[in-house]
Structures are given as C-alpha cells and as structure tokens.
mmJSON file of the N, C-alpha and C atoms, coordinates in Angstrom:
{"data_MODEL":{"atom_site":{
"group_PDB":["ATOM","ATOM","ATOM","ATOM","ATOM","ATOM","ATOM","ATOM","ATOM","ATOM","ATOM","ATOM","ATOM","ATOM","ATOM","ATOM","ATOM","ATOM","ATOM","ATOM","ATOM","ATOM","ATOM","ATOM","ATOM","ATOM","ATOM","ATOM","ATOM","ATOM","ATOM","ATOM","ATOM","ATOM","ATOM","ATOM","ATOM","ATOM","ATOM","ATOM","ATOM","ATOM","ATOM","ATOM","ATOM","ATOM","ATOM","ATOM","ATOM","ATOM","ATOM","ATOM","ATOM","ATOM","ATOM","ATOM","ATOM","ATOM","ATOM","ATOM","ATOM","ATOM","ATOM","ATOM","ATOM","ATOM","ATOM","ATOM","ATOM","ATOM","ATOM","ATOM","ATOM","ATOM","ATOM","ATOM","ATOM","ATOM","ATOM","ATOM","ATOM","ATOM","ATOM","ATOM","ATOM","ATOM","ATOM","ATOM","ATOM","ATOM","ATOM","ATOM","ATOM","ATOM","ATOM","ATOM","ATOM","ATOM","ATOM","ATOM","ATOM","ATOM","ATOM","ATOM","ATOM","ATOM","ATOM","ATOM","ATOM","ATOM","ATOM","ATOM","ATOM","ATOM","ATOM","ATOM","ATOM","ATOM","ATOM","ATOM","ATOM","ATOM","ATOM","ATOM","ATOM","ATOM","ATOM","ATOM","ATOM","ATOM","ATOM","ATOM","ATOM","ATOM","ATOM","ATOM","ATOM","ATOM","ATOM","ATOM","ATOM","ATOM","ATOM","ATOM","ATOM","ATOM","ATOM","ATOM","ATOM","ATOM","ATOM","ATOM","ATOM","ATOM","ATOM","ATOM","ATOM","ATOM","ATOM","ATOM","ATOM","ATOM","ATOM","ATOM","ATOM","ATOM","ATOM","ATOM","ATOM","ATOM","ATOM","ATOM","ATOM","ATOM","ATOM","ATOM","ATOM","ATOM","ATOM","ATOM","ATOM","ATOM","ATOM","ATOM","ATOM","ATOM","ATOM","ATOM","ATOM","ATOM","ATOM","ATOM","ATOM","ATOM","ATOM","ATOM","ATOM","ATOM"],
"id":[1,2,3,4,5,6,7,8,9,10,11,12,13,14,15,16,17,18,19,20,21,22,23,24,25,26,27,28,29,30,31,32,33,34,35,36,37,38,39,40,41,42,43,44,45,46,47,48,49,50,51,52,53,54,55,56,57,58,59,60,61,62,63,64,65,66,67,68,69,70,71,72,73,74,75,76,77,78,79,80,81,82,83,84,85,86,87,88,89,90,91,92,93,94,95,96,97,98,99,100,101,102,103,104,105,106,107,108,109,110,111,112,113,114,115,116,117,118,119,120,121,122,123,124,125,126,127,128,129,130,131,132,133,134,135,136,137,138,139,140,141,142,143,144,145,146,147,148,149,150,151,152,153,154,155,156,157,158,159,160,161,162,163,164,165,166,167,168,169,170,171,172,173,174,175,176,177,178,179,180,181,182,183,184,185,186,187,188,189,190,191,192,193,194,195,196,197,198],
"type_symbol":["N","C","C","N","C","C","N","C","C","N","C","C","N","C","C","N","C","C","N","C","C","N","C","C","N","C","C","N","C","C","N","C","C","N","C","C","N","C","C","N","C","C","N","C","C","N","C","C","N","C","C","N","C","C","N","C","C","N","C","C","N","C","C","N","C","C","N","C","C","N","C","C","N","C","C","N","C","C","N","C","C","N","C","C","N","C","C","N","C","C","N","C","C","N","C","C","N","C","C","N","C","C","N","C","C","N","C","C","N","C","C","N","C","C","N","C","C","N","C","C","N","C","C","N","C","C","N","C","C","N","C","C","N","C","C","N","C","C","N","C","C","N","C","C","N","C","C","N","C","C","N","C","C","N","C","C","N","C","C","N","C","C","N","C","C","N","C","C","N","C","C","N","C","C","N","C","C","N","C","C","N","C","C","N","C","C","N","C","C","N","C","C","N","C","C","N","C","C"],
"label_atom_id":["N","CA","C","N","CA","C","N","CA","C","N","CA","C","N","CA","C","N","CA","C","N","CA","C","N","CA","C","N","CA","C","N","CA","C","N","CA","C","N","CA","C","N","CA","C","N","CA","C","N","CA","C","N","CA","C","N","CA","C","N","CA","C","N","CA","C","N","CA","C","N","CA","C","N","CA","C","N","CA","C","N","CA","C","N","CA","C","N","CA","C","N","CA","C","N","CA","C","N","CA","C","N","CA","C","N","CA","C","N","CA","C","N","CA","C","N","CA","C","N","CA","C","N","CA","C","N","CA","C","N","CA","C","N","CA","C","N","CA","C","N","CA","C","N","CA","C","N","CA","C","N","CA","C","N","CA","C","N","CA","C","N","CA","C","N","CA","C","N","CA","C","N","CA","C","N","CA","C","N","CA","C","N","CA","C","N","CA","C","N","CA","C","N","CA","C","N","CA","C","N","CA","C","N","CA","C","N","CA","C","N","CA","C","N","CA","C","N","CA","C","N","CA","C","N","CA","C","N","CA","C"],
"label_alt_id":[null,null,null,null,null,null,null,null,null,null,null,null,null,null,null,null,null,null,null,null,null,null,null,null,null,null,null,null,null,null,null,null,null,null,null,null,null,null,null,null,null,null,null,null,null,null,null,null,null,null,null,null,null,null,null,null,null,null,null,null,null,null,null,null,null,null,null,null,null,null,null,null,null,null,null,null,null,null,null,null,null,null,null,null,null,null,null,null,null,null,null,null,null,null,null,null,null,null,null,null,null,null,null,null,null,null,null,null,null,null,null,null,null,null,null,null,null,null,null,null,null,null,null,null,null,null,null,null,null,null,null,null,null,null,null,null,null,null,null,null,null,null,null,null,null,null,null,null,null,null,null,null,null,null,null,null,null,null,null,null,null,null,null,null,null,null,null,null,null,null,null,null,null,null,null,null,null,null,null,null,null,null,null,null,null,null,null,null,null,null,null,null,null,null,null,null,null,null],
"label_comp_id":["UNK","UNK","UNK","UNK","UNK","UNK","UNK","UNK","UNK","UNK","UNK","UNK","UNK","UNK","UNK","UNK","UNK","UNK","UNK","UNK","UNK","UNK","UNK","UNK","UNK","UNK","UNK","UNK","UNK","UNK","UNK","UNK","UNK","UNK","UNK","UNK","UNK","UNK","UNK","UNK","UNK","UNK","UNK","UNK","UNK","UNK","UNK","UNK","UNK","UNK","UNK","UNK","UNK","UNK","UNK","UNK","UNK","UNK","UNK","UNK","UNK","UNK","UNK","UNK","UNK","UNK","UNK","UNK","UNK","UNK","UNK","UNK","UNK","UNK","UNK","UNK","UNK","UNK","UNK","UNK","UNK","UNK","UNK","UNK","UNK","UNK","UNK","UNK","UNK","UNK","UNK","UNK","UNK","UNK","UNK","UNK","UNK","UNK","UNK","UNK","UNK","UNK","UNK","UNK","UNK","UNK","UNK","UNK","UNK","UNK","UNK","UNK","UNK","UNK","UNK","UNK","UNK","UNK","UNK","UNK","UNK","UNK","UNK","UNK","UNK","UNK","UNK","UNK","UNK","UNK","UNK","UNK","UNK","UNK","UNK","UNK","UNK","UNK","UNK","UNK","UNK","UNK","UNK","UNK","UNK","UNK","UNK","UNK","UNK","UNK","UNK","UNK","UNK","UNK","UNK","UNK","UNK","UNK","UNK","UNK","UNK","UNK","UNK","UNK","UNK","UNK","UNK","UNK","UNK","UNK","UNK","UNK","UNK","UNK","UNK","UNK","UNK","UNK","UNK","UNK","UNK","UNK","UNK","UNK","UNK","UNK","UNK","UNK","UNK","UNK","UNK","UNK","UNK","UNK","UNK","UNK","UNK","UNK"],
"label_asym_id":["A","A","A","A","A","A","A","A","A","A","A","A","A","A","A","A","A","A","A","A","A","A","A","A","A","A","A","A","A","A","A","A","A","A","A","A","A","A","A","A","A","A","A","A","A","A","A","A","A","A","A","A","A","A","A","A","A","A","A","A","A","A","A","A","A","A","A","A","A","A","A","A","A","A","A","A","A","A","A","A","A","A","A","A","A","A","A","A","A","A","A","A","A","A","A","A","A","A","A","A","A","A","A","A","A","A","A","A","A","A","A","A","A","A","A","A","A","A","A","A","A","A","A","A","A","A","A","A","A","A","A","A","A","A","A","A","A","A","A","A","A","A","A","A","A","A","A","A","A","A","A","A","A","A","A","A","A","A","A","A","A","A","A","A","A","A","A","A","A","A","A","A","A","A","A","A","A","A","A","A","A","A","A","A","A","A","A","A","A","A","A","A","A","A","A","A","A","A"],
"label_entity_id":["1","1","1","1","1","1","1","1","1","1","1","1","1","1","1","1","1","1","1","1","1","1","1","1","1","1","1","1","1","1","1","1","1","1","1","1","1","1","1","1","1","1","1","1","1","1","1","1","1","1","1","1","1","1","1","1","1","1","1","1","1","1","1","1","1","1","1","1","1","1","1","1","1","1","1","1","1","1","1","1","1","1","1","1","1","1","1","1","1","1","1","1","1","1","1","1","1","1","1","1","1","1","1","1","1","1","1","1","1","1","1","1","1","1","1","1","1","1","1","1","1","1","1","1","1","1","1","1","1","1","1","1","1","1","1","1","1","1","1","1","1","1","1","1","1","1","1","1","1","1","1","1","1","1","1","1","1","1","1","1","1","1","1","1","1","1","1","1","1","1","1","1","1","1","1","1","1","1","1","1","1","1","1","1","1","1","1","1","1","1","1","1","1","1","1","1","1","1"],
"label_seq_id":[1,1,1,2,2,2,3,3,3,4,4,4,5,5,5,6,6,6,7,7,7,8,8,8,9,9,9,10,10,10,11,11,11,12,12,12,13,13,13,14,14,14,15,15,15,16,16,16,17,17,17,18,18,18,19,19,19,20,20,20,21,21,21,22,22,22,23,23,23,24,24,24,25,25,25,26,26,26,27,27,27,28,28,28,29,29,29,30,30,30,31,31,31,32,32,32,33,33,33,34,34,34,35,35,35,36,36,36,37,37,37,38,38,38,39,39,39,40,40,40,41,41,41,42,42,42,43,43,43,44,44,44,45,45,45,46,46,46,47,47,47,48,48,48,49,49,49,50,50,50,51,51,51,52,52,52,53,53,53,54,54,54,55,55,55,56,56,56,57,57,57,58,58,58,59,59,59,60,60,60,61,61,61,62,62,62,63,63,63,64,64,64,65,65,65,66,66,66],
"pdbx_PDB_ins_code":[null,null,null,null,null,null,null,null,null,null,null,null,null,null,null,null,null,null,null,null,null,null,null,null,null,null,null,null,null,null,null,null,null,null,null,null,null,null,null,null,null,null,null,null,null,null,null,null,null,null,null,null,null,null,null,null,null,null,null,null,null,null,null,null,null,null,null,null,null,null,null,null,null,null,null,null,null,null,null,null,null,null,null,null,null,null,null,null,null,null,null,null,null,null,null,null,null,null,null,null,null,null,null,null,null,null,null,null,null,null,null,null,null,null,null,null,null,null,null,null,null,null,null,null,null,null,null,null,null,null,null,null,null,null,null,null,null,null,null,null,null,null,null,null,null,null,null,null,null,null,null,null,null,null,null,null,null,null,null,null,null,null,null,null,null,null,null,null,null,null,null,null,null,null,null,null,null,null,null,null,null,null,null,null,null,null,null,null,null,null,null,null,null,null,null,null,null,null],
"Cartn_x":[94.671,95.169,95.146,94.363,94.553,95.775,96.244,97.623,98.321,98.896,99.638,99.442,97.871,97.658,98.218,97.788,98.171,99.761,100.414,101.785,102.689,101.725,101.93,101.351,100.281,100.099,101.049,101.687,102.956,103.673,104.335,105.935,106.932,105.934,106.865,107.271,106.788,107.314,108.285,109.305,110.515,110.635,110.284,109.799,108.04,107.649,105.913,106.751,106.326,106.372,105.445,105.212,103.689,103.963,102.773,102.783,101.883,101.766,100.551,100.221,99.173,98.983,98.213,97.919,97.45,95.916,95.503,93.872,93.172,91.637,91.231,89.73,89.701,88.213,87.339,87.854,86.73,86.019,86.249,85.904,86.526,87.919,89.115,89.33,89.866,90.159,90.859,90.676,91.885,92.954,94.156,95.342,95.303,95.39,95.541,94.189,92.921,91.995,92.059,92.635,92.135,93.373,94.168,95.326,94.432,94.925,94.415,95.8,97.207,97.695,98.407,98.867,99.706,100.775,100.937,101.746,102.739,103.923,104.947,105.696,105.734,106.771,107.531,108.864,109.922,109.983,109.972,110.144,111.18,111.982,113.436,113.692,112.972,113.161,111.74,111.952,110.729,111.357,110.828,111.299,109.749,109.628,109.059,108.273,107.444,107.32,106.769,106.308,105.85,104.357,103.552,102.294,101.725,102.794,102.86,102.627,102.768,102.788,104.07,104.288,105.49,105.559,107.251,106.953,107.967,106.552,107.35,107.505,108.607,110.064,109.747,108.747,108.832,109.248,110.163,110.693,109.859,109.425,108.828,109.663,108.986,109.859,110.114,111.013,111.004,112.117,111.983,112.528,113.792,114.484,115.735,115.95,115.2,115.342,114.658,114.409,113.588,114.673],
"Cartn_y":[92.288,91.039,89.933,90.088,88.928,88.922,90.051,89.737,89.144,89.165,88.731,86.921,86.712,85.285,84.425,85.226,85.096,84.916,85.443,85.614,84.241,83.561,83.145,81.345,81.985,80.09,80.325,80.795,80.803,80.651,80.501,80.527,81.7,82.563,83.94,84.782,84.324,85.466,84.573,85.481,84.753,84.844,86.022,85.94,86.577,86.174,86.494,87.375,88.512,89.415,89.816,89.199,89.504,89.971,90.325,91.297,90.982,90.283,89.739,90.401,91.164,91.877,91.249,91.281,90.532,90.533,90.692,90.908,90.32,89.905,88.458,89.468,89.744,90.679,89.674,88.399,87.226,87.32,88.098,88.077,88.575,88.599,89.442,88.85,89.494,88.55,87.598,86.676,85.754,85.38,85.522,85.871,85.301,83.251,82.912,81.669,82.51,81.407,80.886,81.275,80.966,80.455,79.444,78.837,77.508,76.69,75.359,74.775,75.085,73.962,74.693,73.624,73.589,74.036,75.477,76.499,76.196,75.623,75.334,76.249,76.683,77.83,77.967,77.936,77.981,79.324,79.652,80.547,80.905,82.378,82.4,83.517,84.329,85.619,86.134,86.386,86.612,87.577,88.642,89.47,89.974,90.4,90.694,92.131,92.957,94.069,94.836,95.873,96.569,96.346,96.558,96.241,94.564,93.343,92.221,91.886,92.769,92.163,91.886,90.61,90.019,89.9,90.109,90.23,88.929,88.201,86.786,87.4,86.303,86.297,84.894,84.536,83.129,83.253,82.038,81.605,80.4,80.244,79.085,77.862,76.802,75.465,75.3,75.036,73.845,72.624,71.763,70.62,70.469,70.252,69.843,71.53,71.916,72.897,73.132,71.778,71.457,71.74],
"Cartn_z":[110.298,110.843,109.787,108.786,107.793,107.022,106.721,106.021,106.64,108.162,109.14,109.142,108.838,109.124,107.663,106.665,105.104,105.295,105.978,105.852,106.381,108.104,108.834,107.939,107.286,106.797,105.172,104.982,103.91,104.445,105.762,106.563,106.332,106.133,105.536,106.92,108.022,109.081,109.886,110.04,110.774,112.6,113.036,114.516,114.575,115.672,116.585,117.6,117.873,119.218,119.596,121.293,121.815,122.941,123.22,125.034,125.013,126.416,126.844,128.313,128.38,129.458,130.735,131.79,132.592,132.881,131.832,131.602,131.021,131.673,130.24,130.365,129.673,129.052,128.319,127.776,127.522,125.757,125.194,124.061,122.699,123.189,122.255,120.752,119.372,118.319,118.531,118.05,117.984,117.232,117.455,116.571,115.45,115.66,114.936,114.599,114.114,114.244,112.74,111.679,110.459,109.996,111.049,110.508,109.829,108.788,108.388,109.34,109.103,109.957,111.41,111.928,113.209,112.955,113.907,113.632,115.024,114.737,115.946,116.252,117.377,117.573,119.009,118.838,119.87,120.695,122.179,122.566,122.657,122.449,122.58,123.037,123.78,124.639,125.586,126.648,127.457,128.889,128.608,129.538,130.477,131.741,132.447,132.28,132.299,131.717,133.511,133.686,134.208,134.237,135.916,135.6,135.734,135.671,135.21,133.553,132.862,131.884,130.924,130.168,129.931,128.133,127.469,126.177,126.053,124.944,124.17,122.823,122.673,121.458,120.831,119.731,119.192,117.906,117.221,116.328,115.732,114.732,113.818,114.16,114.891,114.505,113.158,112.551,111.315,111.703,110.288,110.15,110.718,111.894,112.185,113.292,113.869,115.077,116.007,116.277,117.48,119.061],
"occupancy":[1.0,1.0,1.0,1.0,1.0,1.0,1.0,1.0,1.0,1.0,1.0,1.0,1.0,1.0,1.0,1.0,1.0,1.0,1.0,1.0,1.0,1.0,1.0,1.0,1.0,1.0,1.0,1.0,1.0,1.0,1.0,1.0,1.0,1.0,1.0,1.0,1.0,1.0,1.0,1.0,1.0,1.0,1.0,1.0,1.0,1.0,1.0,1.0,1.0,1.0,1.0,1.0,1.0,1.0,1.0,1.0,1.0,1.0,1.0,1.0,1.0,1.0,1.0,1.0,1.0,1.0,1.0,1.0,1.0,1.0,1.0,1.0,1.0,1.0,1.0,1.0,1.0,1.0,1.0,1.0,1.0,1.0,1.0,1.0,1.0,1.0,1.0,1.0,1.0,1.0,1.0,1.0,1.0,1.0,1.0,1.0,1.0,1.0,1.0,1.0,1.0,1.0,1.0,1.0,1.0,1.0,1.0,1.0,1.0,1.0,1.0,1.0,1.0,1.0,1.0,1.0,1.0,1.0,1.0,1.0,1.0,1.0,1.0,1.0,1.0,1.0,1.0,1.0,1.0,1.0,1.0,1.0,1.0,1.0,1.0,1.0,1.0,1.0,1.0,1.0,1.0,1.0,1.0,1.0,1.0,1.0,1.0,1.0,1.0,1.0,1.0,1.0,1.0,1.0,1.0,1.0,1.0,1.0,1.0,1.0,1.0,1.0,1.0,1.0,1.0,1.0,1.0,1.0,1.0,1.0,1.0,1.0,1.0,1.0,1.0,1.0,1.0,1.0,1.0,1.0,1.0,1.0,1.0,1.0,1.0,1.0,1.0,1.0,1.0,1.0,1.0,1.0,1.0,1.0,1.0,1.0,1.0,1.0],
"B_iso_or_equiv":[0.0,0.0,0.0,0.0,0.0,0.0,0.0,0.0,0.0,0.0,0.0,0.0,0.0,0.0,0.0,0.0,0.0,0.0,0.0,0.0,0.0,0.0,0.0,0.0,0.0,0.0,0.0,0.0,0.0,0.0,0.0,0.0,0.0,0.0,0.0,0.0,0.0,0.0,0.0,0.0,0.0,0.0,0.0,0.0,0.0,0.0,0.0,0.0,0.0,0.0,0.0,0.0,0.0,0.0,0.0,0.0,0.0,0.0,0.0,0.0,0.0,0.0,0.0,0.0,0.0,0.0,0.0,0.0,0.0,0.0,0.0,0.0,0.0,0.0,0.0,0.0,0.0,0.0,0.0,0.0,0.0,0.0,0.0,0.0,0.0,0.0,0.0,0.0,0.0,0.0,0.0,0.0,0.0,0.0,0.0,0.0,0.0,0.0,0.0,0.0,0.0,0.0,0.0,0.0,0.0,0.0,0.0,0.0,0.0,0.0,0.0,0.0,0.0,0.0,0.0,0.0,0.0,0.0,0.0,0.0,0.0,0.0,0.0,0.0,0.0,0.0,0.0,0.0,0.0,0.0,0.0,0.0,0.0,0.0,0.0,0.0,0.0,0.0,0.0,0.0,0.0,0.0,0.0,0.0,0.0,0.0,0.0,0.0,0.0,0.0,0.0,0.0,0.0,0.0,0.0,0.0,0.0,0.0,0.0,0.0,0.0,0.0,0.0,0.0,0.0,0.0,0.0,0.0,0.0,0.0,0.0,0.0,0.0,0.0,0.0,0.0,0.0,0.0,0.0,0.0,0.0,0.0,0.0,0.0,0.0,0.0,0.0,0.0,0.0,0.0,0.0,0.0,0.0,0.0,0.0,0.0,0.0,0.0],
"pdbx_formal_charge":[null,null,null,null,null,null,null,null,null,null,null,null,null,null,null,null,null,null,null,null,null,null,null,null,null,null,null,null,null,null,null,null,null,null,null,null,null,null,null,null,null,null,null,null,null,null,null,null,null,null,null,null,null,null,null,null,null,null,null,null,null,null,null,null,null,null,null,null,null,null,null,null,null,null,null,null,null,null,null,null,null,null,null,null,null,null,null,null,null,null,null,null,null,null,null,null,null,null,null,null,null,null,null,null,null,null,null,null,null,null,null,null,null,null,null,null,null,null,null,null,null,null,null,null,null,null,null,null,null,null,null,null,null,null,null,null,null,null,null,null,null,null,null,null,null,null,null,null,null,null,null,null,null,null,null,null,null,null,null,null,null,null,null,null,null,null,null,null,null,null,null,null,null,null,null,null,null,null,null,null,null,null,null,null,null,null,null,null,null,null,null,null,null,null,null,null,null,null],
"auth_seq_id":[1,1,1,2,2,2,3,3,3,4,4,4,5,5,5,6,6,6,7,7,7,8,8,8,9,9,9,10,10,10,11,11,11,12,12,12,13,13,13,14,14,14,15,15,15,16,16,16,17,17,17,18,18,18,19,19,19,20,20,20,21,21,21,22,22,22,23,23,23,24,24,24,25,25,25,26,26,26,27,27,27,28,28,28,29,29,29,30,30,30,31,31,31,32,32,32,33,33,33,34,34,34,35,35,35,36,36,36,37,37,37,38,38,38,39,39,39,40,40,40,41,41,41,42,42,42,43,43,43,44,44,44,45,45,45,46,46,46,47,47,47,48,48,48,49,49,49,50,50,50,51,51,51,52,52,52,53,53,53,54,54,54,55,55,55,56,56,56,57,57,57,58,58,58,59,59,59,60,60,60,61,61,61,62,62,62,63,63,63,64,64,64,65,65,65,66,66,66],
"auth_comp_id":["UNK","UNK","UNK","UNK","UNK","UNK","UNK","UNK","UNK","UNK","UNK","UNK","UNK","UNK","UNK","UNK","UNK","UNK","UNK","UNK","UNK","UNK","UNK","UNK","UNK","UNK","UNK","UNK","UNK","UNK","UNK","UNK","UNK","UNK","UNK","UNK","UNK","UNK","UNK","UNK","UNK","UNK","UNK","UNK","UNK","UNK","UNK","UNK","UNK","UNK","UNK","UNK","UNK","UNK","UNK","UNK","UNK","UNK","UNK","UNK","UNK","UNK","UNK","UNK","UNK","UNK","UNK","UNK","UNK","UNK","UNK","UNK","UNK","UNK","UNK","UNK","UNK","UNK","UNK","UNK","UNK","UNK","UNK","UNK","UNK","UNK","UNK","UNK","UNK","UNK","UNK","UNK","UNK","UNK","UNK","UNK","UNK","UNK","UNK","UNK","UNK","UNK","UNK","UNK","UNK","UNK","UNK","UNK","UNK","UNK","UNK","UNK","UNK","UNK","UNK","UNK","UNK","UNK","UNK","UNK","UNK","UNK","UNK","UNK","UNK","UNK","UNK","UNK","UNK","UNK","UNK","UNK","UNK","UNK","UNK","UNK","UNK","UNK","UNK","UNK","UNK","UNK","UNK","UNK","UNK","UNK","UNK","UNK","UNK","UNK","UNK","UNK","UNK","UNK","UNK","UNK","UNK","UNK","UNK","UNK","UNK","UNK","UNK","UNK","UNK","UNK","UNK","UNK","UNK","UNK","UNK","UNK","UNK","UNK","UNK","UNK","UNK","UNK","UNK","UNK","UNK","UNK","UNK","UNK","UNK","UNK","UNK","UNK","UNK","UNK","UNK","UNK","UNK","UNK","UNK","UNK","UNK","UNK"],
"auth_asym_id":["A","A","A","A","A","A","A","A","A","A","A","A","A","A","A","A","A","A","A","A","A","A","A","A","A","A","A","A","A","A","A","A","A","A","A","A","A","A","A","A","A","A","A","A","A","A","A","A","A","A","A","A","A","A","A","A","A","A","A","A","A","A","A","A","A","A","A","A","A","A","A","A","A","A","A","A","A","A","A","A","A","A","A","A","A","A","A","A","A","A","A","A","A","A","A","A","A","A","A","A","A","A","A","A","A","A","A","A","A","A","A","A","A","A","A","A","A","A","A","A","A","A","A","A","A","A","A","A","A","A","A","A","A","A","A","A","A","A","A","A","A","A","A","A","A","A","A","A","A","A","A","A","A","A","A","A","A","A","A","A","A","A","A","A","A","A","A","A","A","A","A","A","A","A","A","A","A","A","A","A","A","A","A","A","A","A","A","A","A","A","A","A","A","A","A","A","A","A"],
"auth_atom_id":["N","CA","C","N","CA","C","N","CA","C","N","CA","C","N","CA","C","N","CA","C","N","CA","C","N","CA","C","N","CA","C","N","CA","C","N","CA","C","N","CA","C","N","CA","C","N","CA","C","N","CA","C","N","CA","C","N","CA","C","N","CA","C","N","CA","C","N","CA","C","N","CA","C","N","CA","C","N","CA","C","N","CA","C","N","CA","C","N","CA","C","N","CA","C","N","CA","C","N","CA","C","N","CA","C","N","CA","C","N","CA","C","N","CA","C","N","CA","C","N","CA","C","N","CA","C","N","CA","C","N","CA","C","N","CA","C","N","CA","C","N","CA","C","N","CA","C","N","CA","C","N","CA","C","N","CA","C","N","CA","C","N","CA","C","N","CA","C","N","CA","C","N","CA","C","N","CA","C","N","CA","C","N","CA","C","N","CA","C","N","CA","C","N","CA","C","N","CA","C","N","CA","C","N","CA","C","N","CA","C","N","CA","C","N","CA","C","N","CA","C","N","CA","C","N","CA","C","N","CA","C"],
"pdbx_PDB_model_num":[1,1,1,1,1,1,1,1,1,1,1,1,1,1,1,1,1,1,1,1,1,1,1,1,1,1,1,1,1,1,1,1,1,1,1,1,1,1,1,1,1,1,1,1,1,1,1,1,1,1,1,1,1,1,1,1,1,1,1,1,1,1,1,1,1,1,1,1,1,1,1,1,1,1,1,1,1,1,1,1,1,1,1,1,1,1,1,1,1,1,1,1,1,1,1,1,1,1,1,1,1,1,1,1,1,1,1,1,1,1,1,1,1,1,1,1,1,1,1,1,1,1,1,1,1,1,1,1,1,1,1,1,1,1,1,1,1,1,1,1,1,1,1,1,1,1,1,1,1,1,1,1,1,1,1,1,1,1,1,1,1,1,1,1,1,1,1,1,1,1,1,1,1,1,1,1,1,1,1,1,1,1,1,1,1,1,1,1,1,1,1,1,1,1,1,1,1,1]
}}}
C-alpha cells in the first residue's frame, strides 16, 4: 500500500476504484493515512453491487474541473 500512497501524494494516479462492502470490523488499514495534503476527488461512477455492497469510480480534482 505504500507505493499506491507514494503514487497518490505525486498526482500520478488518474482514477481510485473502491468497493466498499457493508461491514465495519473497526480496526481496518487506512487507505490514505500518510497523505501530507488534501487529496480532492470527484465521483464519476457508482454502481450497486450484490450483498449491498457498492463500487466507486473517483477522478482527482484539479485546477479548473471542479
């Protein structure tokens, strides 16, 4: 997971794809704890899954795509 975060505080990844399942077990990693900044990100696909669990589609805000 550190390369991913390494990647993510460079602006090098162009979409996040997550599945978020409907379960809180209370002590899981955390994706993005070792950001220094505020990581903005637009949702742009979200489909419903089986089970209730649902898959997000985020895109990096930048300058002028809000």
């Amino acid at each position: 997971m550190r390369t991913a975060q390494n990647l993510a505080r460079l602006n090098l990844i162009d979409e996040y794809e997550l599945i978020v399942h409907p379960v809180a077990l209370g002590n899981g990693a955390a994706l993005f704890k070792d950001l220094t900044n505020r990581l903005e990100l637009k949702l742009v696909d979200l489909v419903g899954l089986k089970a209730g669990a649902v898959f997000l589609r985020y895109r990096p805000v930048t300058t002028g795509s809000k």
